[in-house]
DOGU-902170 format. One record per atom (N, C-alpha, C): y, x, z. Coordinates in steps of 0.05 Angstrom, whole numbers, padded with zeros to 5 digits, always signed. Layout:
% DOGU-902170
YXZ
...
This chain:
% DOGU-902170
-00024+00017+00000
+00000+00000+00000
+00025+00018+00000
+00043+00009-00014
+00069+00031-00015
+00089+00023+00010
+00096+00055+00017
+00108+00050+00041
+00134+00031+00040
+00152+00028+00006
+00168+00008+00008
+00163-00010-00006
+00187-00034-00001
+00181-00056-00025
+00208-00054-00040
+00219-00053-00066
+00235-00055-00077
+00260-00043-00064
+00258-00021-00059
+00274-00006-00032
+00282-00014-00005
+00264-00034+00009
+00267-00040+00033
+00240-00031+00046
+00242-00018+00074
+00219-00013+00086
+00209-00030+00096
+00179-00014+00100
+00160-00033+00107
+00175-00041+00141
+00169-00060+00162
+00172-00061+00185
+00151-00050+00209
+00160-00032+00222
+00137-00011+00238
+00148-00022+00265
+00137-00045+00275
+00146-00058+00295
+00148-00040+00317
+00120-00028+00329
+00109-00014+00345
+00146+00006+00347
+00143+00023+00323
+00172+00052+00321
+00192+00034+00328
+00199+00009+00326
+00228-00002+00337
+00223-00008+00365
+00196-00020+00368
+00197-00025+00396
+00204-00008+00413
+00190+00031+00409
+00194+00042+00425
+00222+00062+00416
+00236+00059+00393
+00268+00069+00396
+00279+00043+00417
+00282+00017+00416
+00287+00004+00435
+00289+00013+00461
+00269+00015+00466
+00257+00020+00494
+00267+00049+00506
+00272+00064+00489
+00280+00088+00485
+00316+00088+00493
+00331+00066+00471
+00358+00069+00473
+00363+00052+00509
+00343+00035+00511
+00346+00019+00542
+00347+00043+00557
+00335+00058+00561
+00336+00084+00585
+00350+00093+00579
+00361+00108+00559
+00390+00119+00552
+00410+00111+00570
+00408+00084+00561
+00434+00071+00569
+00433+00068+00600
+00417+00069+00610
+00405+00074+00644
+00403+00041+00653
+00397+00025+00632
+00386-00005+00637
+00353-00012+00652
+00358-00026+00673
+00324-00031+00672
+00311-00054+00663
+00296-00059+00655
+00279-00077+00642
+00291-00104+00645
+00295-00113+00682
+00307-00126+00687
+00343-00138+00673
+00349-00118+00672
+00379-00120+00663
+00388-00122+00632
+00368-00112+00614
+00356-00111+00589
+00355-00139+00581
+00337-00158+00594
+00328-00181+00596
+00357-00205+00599
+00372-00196+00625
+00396-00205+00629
+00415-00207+00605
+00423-00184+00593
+00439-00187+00559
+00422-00199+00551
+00405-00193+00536
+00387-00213+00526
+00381-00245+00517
+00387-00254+00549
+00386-00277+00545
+00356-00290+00559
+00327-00266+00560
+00303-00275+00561
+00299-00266+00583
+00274-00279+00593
+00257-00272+00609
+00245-00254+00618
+00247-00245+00645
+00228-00223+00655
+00200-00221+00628
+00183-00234+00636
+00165-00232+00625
+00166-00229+00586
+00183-00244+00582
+00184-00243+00555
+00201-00207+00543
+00212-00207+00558
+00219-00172+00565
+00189-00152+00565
+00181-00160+00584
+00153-00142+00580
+00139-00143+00563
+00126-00164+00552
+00116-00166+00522
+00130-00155+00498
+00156-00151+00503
+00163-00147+00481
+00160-00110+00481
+00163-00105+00507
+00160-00064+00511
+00123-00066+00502
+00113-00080+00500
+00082-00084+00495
+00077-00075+00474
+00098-00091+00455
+00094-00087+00440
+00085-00112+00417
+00078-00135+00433
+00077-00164+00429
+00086-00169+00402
+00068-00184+00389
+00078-00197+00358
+00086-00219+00361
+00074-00230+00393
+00079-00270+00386
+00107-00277+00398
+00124-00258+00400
+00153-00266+00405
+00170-00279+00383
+00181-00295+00387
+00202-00305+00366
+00212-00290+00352
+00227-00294+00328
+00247-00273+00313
+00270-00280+00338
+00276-00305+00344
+00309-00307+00353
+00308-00294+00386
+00276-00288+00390
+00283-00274+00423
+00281-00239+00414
+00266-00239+00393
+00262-00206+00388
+00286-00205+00377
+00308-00214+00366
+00338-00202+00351
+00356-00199+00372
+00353-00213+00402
+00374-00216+00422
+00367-00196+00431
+00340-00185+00434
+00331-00159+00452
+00350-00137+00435
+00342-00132+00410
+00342-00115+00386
+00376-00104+00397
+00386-00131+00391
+00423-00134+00387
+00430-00118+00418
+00424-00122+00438
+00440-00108+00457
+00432-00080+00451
+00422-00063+00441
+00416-00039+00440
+00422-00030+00424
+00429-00041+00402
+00446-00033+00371
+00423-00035+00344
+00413-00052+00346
+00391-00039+00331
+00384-00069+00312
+00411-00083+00317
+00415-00102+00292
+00438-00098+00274
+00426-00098+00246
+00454-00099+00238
+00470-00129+00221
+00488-00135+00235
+00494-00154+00230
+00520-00165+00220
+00531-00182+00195
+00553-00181+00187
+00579-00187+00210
+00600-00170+00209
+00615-00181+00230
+00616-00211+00235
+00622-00236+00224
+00634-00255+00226
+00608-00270+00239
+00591-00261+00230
+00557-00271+00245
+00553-00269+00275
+00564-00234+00275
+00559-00214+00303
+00580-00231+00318
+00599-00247+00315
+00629-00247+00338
+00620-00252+00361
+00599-00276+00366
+00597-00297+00380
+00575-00284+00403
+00561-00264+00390
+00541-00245+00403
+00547-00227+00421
+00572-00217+00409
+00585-00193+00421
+00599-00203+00440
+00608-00230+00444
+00625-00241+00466
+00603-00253+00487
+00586-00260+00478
+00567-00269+00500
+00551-00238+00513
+00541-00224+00501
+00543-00205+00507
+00566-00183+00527
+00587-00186+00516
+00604-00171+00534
+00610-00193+00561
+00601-00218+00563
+00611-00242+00574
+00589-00237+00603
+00558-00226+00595
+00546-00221+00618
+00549-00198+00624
+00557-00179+00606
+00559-00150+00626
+00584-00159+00645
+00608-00169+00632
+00618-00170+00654
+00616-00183+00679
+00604-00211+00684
+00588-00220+00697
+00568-00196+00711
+00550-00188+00702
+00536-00162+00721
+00545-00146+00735
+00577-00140+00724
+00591-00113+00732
+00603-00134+00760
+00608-00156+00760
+00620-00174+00780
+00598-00172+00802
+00574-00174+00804
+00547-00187+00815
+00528-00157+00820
+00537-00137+00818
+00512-00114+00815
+00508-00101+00845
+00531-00108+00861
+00539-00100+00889
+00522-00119+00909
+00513-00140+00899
+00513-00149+00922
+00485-00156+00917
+00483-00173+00952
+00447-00162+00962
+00430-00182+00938
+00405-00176+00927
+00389-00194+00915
+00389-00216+00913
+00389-00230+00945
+00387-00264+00950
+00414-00276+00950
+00434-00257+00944
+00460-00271+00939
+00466-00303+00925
+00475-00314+00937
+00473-00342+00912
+00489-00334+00888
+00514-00320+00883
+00528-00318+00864
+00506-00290+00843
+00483-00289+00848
+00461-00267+00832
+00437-00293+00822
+00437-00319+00834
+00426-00346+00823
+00392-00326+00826
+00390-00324+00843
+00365-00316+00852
+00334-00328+00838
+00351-00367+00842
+00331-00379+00837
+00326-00390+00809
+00350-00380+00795
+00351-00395+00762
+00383-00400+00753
+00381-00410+00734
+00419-00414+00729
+00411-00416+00700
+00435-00434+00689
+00445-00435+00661
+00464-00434+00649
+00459-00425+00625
+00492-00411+00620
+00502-00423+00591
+00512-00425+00583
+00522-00439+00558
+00552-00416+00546
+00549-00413+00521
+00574-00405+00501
+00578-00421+00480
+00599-00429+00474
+00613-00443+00447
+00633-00434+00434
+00633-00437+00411
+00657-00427+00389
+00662-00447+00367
+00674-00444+00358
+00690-00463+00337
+00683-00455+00314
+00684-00474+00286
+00683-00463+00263
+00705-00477+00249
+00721-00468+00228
+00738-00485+00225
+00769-00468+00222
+00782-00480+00213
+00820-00468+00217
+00829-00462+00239
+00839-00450+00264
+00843-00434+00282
+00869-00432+00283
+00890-00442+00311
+00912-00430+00306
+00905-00394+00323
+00928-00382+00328
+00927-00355+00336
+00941-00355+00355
+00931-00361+00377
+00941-00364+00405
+00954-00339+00421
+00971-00333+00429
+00972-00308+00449
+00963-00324+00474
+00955-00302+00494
+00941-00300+00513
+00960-00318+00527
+00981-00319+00535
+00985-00340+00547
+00991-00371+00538
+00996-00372+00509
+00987-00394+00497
+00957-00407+00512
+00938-00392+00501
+00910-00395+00501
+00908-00405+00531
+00920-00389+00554
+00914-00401+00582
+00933-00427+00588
+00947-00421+00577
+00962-00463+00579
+00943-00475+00568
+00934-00472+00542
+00913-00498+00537
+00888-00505+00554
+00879-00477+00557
+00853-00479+00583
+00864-00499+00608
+00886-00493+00619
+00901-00509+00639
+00897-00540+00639
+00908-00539+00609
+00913-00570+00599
+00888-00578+00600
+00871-00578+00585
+00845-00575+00589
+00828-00587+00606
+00835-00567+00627
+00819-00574+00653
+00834-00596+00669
+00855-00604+00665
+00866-00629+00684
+00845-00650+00679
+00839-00655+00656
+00809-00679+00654
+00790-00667+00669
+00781-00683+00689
+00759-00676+00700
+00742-00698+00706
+00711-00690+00688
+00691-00711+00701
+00676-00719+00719
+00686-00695+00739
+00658-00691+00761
+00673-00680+00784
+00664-00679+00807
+00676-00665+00827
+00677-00636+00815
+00665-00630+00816
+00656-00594+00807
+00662-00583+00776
+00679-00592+00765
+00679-00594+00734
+00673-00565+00722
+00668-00562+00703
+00662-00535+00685
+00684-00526+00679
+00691-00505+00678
+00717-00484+00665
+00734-00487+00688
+00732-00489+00713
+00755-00499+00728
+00777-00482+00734
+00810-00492+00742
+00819-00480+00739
+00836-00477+00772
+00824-00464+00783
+00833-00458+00809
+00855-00445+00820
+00874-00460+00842
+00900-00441+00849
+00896-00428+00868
+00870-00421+00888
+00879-00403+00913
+00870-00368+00898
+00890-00363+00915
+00889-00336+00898
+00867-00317+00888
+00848-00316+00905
+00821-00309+00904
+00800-00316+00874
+00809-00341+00865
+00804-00359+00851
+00806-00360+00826
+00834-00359+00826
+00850-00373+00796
+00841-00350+00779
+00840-00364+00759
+00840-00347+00726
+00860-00328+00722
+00839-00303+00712
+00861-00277+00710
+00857-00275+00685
+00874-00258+00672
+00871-00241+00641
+00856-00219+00645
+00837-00216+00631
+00828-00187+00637
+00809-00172+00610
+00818-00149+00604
+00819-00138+00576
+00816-00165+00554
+00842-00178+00558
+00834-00194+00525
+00823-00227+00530
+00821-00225+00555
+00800-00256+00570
+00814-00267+00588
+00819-00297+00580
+00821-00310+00610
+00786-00310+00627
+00782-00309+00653
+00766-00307+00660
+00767-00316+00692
+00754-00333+00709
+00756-00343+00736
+00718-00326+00745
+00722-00317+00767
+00695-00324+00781
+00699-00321+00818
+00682-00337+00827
+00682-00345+00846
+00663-00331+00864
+00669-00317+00881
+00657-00297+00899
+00644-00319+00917
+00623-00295+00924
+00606-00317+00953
+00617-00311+00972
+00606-00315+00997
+00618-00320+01024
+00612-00288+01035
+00604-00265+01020
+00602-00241+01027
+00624-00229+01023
+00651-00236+01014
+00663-00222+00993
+00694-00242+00998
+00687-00271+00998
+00713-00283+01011
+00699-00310+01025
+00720-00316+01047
+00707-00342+01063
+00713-00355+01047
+00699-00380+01042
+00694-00404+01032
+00678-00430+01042
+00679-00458+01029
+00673-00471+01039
+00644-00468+01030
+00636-00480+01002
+00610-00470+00985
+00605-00455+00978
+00583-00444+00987
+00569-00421+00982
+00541-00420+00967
+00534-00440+00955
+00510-00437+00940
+00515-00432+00907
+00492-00429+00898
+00494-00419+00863
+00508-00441+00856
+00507-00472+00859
+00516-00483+00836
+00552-00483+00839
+00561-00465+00856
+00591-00450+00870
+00601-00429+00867
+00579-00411+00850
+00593-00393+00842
+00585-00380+00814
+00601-00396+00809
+00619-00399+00776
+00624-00373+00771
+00618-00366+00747
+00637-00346+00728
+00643-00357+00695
+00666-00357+00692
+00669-00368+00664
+00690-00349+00648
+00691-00352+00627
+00701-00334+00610
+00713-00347+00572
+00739-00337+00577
+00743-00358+00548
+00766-00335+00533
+00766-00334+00507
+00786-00312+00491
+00802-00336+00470
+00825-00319+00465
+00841-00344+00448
+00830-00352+00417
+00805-00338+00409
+00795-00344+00379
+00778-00361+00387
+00776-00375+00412
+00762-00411+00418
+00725-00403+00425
+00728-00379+00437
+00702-00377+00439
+00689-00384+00481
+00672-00390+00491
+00683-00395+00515
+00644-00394+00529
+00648-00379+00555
+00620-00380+00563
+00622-00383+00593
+00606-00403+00602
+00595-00399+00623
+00571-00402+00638
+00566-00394+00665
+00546-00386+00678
+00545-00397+00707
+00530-00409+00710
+00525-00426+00741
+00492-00428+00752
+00499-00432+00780
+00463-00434+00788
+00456-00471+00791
+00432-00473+00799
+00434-00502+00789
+00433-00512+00822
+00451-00541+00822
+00454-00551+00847
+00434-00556+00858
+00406-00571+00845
+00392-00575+00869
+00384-00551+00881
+00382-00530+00876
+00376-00513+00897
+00394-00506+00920
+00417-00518+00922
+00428-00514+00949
+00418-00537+00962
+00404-00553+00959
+00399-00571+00975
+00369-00572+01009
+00380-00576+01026
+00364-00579+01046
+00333-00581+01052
+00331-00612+01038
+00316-00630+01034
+00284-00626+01010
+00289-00608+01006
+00266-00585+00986
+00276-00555+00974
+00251-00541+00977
+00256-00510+00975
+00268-00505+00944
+00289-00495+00953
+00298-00480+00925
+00279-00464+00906
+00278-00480+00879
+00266-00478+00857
+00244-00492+00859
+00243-00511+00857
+00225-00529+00853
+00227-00553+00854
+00253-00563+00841
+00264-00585+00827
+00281-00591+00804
+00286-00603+00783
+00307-00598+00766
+00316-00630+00762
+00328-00633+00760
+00338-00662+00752
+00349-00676+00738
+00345-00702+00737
+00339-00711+00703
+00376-00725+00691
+00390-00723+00718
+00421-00730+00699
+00438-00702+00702
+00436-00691+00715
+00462-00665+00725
+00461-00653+00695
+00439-00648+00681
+00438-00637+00651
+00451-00648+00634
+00447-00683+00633
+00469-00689+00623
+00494-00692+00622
+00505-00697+00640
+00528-00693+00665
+00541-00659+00650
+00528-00647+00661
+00539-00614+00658
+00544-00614+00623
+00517-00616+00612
+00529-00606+00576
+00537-00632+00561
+00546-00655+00576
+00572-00673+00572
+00596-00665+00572
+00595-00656+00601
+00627-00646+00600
+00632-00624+00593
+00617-00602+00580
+00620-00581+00563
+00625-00586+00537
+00612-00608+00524
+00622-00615+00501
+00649-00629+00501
+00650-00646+00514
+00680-00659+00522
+00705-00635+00522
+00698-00614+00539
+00718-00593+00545
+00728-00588+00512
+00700-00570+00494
+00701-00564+00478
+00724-00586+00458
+00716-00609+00458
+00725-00628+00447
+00750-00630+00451
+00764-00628+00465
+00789-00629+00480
+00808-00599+00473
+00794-00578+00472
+00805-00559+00465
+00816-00560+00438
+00798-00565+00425
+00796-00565+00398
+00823-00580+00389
+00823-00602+00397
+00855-00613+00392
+00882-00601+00397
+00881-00578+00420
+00898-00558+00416
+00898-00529+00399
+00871-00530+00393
+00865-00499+00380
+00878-00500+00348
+00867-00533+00343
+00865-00532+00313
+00881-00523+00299
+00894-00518+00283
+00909-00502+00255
+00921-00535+00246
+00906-00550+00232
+00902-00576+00222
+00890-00602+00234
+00870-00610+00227
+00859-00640+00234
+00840-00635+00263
+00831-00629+00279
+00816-00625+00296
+00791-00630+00296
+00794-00654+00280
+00767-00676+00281
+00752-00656+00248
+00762-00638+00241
+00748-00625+00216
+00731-00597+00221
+00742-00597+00252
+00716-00569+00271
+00698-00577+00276
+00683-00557+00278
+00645-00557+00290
+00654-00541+00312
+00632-00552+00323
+00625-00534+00353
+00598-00527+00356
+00592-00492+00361
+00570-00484+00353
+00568-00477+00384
+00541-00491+00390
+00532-00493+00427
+00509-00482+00434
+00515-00466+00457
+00479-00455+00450
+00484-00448+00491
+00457-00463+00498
+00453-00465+00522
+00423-00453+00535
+00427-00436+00557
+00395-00426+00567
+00395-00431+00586
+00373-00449+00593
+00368-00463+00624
+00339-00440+00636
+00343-00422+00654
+00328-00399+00655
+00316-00409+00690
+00295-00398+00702
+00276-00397+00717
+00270-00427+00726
+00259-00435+00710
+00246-00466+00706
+00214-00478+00717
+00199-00443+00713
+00179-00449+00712
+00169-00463+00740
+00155-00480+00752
+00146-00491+00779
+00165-00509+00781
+00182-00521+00775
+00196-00542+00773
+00198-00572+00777
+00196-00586+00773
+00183-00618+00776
+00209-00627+00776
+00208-00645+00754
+00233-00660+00742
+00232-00688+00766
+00259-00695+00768
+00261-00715+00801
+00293-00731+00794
+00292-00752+00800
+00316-00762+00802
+00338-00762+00821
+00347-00738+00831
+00350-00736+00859
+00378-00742+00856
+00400-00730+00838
+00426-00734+00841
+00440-00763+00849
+00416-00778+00828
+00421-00807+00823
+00395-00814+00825
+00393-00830+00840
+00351-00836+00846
+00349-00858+00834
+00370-00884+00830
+00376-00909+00814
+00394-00895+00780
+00385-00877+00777
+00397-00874+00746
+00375-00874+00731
+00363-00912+00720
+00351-00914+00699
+00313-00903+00707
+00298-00905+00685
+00266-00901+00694
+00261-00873+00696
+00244-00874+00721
+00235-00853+00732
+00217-00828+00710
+00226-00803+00704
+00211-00803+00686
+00184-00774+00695
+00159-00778+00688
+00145-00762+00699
+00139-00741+00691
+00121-00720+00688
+00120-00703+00676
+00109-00687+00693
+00104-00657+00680
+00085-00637+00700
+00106-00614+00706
+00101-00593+00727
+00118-00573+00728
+00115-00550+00700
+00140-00544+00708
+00146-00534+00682
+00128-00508+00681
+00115-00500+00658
+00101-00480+00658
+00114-00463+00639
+00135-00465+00629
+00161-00449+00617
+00182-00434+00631
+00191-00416+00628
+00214-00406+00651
+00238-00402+00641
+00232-00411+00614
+00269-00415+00612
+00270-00436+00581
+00291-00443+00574
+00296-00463+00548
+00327-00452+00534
+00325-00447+00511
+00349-00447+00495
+00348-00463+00473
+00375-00483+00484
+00385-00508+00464
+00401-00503+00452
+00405-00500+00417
+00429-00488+00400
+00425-00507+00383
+00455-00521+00382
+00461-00538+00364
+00491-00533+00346
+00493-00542+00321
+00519-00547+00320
+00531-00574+00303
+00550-00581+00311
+00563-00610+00309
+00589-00614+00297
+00600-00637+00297
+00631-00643+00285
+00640-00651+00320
+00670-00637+00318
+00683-00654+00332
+00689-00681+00329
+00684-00688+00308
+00685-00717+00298
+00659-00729+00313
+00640-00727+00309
+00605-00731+00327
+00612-00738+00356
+00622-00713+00372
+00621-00710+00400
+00643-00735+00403
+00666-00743+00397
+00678-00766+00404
+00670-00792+00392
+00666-00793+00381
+00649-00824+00363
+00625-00829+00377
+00606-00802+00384
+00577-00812+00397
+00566-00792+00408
+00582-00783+00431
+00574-00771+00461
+00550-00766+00460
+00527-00782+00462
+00504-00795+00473
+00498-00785+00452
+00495-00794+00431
+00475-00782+00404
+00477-00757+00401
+00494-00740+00406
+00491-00711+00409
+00478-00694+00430
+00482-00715+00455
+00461-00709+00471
+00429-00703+00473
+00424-00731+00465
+00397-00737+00467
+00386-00722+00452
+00381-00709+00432
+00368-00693+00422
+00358-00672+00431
+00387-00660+00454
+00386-00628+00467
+00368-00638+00491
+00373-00662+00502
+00364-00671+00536
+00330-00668+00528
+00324-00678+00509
+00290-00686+00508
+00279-00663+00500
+00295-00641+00482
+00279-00608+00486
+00281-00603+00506
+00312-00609+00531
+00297-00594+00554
+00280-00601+00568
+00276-00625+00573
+00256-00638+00588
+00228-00640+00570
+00231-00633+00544
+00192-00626+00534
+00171-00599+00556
+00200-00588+00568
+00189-00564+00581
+00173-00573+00605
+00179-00603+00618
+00164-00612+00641
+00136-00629+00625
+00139-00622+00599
+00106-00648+00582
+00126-00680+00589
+00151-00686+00595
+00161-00707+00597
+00168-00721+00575
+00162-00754+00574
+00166-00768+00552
+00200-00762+00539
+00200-00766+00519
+00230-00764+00504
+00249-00776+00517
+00272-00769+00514
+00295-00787+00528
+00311-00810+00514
+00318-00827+00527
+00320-00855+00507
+00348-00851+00506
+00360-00858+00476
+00385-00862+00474
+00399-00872+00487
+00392-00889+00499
+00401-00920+00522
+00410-00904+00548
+00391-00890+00552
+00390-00875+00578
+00418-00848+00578
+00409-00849+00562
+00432-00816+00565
+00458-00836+00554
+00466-00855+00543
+00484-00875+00533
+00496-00883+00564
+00477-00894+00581
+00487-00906+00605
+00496-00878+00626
+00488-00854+00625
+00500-00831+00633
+00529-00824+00621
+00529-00822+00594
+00557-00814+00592
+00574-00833+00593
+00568-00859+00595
+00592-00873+00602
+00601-00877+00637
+00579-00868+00655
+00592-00865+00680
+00602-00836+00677
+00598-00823+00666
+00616-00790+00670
+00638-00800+00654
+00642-00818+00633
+00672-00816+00620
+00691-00840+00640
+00681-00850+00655
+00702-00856+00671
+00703-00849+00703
+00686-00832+00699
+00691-00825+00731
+00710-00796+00730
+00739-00810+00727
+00753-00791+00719
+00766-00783+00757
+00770-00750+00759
+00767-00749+00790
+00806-00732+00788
């Protein structure tokens, strides 16, 4: 067999795996932290130093990409390189402190980035943090996403190029909440690209051991009002018509596995749905849409993303009706 094909080489998985593996120690990364850029899993990390064929293309290109070892057209790469630089800095925030920290989400966390496609105005940096401002005055939830906090400790700073808020645990500043789903880090640049990262609420809860529940509305709830944000931005970002942007969403709901889906937030929100623990340890939902979609039909953009995550518990699909009667108590439970 010839070693090329029409001047492209053959692929010698094994020789990438181990320059990979190679540029990871360079860089003085451990496996663990490798995994963290990434995006994947402990385990899906190790298979891949294995050497593993049965990995995805889209989990083997995230490994590949933090190490340099994709090449990719700029306008492709933007969104990579910001989520990427979006958890190092996140790590560089989080690397101090002890293991079981809640703001280190010990027990799991999900993180979501979005960007726009579409005409763009060109915000300066303080442009860009007025609209985030504006922005955030809608709020759906007690706890809303992107929040924009005034105690000093708190509020959104600029920092190389970024508006950016995160919220220290109770090691670092007193506070009232101190669990993962409290400490926030988020991150947004004025070319409309925006990421964040939280632990999930039921594990601050009392009443059962952390990690080993997930629940069946806070998901909708949460990447509701992420799309909403998005949605809302967009009417200040735009160049032109607003309603003529996409919003490209891509969400990872990570340490899932042992799980057992429960109605706990809302125990009367709609039929109980069953399912087995999750034998998955993490889910990535990437979609992209019209801002025209997300305001005309909330719910139908949902449902699609809600029932991949919940395939991960073997749970029946989610009914339009159901996620329908969710976003209309989050669009008026204006706080």
């Amino acid at each position: 067999m010839p070693a090329s094909l029409r001047g492209v080489e053959l692929l010698n998985w094994q020789k990438l795996v181990d320059e990979a593996v190679e540029r990871r120690k360079e860089g003085g990364m451990t496996k663990r932290e490798h995994a963290a850029l990434a995006g994947v899993s402990a385990p899906t990390m190790a298979a891949f130093e294995r050497g593993e064929t049965t990995l995805s293309l889209a989990k083997a290109f995230d490994i590949l990409r933090v190490v340099g070892l994709m090449d990719e057209p700029v306008a492709a790469g933007a969104q990579e390189r910001f989520l990427r630089e979006s958890i190092e800095r996140w790590q560089s925030l989080v690397k101090d402190l002890p293991a079981k920290s809640p703001a280190r989400f010990p027990d799991g966390h999900y993180r979501v980035d979005y960007c726009f496609g579409g005409e763009l105005k060109t915000p300066t940096m303080r442009e860009f943090e007025y609209m985030l401002r504006e922005v955030s005055r809608t709020k759906y939830s007690g706890w809303s996403v992107f929040m924009f906090m005034t105690r000093e400790e708190f509020r959104p700073r600029e920092i190389d190029g970024s508006i950016e808020t995160w919220l220290p645990p109770s090691e670092i500043v007193e506070r009232t909440f101190d669990d993962a789903a409290h400490c926030d880090f988020w991150r947004g640049v004025p070319s409309g690209r925006m990421f964040l990262i939280r632990g999930y609420q039921e594990d601050g809860q009392e009443t059962f051991p952390a990690g080993t529940v997930f629940d069946t509305t806070l998901p909708i709830w949460r990447l509701g009002e992420i799309l909403l944000h998005a949605s809302n931005l967009a009417q200040l970002l735009a160049k032109d018509d607003p309603l003529s942007l996409t919003v490209k969403l891509r969400a990872l709901y990570s340490g899932l596995r042992g799980r057992q889906l429960r109605s706990w937030a809302n125990p009367l929100a709609g039929p109980i749905m069953e399912g087995r623990p999750s034998r998955s340890d993490e889910v990535l939902l990437e979609t992209e849409l019209s801002v025209k979609d997300i305001k005309e039909d909330l719910a139908a953009v949902l449902t699609p993303l809600v029932s991949q995550l919940f395939e991960r518990f073997d749970a029946e699909s989610v009914s339009y009706d159901f996620v329908k009667s969710e976003v209309s108590k989050l669009t008026k439970s204006r706080f």
